[in-house]
Phi, psi and omega in degrees: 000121193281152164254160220284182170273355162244005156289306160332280173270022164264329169297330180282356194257328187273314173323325159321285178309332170286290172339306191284344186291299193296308178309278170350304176281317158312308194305302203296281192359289178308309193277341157308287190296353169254343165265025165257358190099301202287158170304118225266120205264132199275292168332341169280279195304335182278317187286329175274344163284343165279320202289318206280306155313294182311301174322312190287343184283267186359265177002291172312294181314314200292297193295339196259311192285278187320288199292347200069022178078357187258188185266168186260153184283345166301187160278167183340296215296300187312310175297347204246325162293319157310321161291336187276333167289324162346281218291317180299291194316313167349283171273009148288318179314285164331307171307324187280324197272314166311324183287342163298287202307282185331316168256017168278073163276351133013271182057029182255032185066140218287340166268084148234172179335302203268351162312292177340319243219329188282341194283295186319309190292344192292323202244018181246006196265157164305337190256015158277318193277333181264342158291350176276333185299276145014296174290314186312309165310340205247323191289326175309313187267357164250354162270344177287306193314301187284336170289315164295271207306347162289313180300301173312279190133148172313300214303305208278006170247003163276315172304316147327311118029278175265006160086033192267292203270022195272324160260146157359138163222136161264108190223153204268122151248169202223131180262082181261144189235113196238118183233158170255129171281150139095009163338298173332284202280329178309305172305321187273016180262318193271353203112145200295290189307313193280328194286313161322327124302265208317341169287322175304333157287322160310303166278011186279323183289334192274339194281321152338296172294316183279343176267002166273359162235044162076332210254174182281139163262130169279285170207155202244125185232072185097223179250035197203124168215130169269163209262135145220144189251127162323115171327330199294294187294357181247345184305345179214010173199112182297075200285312156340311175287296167316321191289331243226318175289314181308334188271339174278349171284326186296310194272004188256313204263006184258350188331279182317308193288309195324307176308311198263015186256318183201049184007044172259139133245144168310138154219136159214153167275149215223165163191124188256133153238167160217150184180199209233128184221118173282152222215137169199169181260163171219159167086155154262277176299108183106352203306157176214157177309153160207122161282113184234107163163177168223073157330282182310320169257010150276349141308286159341280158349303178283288169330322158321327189273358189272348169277314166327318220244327175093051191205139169295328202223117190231122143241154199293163169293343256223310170279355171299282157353320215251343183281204164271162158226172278042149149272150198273174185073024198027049171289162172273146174213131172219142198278109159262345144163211176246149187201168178226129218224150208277159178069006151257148188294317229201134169322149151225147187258146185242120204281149186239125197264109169229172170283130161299135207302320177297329197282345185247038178234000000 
């Protein structure tokens, strides 16, 4: 039985934590024993491949499962205590149940006199208090890792990373513009606060969808985010196309909560392009990605042209061209014409993306 997609990524968000738990730990393990001299003790390296493990399984659960993958609703400090007890108690935890495991040769079982006594002696050596430490730093900092990299997105955050955009880089993307209808009216119906959950909800769900087709939220504007994908990467998988069904099967199947939460449901409309952009960091303090050409507002544009038109999903020829075909989900594409769109010199034509009528029942 495959498993759902949101099963799918709580498992790759807990592998995250195992892995870097065993890579982490390993690494200190080797470099501890090579800036003492000594010969590298297989028994050292095996017990801390345990320790490392047991920390990344917890870990995991705790931030994918416990927490739900969200930010915590508390305030900095509380929130930042609450995690540090965690993390201690954790790896106290952990240390004790390897140092049990570990001497049961036994075979009387993992609670005796003399486990008791290896635990004890255990938590008295001075190189126990500096791997707790060591762990403590590493459970912070890896929870640091992933929450930026939750923010970015891989590409732009390994590439930022190696230091790629700090000059112009010229890179060829694919654009998506995501807008919510009837925003407006929305707001003055529920309210700042409430309207303000309701977005939140909205974007959790939207973030959702790009990141199970790959793509980046570049930036959130409001009731509007654009989306963006490597051209490369849409060329043998209409990842757009997938994104603009997915996030619409998502609000289809939130229908009932959406209602009984705020007697709303979301709808919205998209437009898409592609073309050549330059990528860059901006700013010192604070700096962020910025997209410069115009890619972006002929995206805009084009979202624009979906009320005029009647139409949910508007894309350019120039991204039409480029995708596979078949398009997936048996969507339809029709030529709605040529149009002049403000800040282009010269008409472009535009396409209509829709599903057929058996497919939306």
């Amino acid at each position: 039985m495959a498993m759902t997609r949101q099963t799918s990524r709580k498992f790759k968000a807990i592998c995250y934590y195992i892995g870097s738990w065993i890579v982490t730990t390993l690494g200190f393990a080797f470099l501890t024993q090579y800036g003492l001299g000594t010969s590298i003790d297989l028994g050292i390296v095996l017990f801390i491949l345990q320790l490392g493990l047991f920390i990344g399984v917890a870990h995991g659960i705790y931030d994918v499962v416990i927490l739900q993958d969200d930010v915590d609703h508390h305030s900095a400090f509380i929130a930042m205590l609450i995690r540090s007890t965690f993390y201690l108690a954790l790896i106290c935890s952990c240390i004790v149940l390897c140092v049990l495991l570990w001497n049961d040769s036994t075979g009387e079982g993992l609670l005796t006199e003399q486990s008791i006594g290896s635990v004890i002696e255990t938590f008295k050596e001075p190189r126990i208090h500096v791997l707790i430490l060591v762990l403590f730093i590493l459970a912070h900092l890896i929870t640091f890792i992933r929450s930026v990299h939750k923010k970015f997105g891989t590409r732009v955050f390994v590439n930022t990373l190696l230091g790629k955009y700090q000059d112009p880089v010229e890179e060829d993307l694919v654009f998506m513009f995501i807008d919510m209808r009837r925003s407006t009216a929305i707001a003055e119906e529920l309210g700042h606060v409430t309207y303000s959950n309701f977005m939140k909800d909205y974007y959790k769900l939207l973030s959702n969808c790009c990141e199970e087709n790959h793509g980046e939220i570049y930036q959130i504007a409001g009731d509007g985010a654009f989306i963006t994908w490597k051209t490369s990467s849409c060329k043998h998988k209409a990842r757009p196309v997938d994104m603009f069904f997915d996030f619409s099967e998502c609000l289809e199947r939130t229908t009932r909560r959406f209602l009984k939460r705020y007697g709303i449901v979301p709808s919205f409309k998209a437009g898409a392009h592609c073309g050549k952009v330059i990528s860059t960091e901006v700013g010192n303090f604070g700096s962020e990605m910025a997209y410069h050409g115009d890619v972006l507002n002929t995206t805009s544009r084009i979202q624009n042209l979906c009320t005029r038109l009647g139409q949910e999903f508007l894309i350019s020829e120039e991204l039409y061209s480029m995708l596979p075909k078949p398009l997936p989900h048996d969507y339809m594409c029709k030529k709605e014409g040529f149009f002049e769109l403000r800040g282009k010199k010269h008409e472009i034509l535009i396409f209509s993306l829709q599903r057929p009528l058996t497919n939306l029942n």
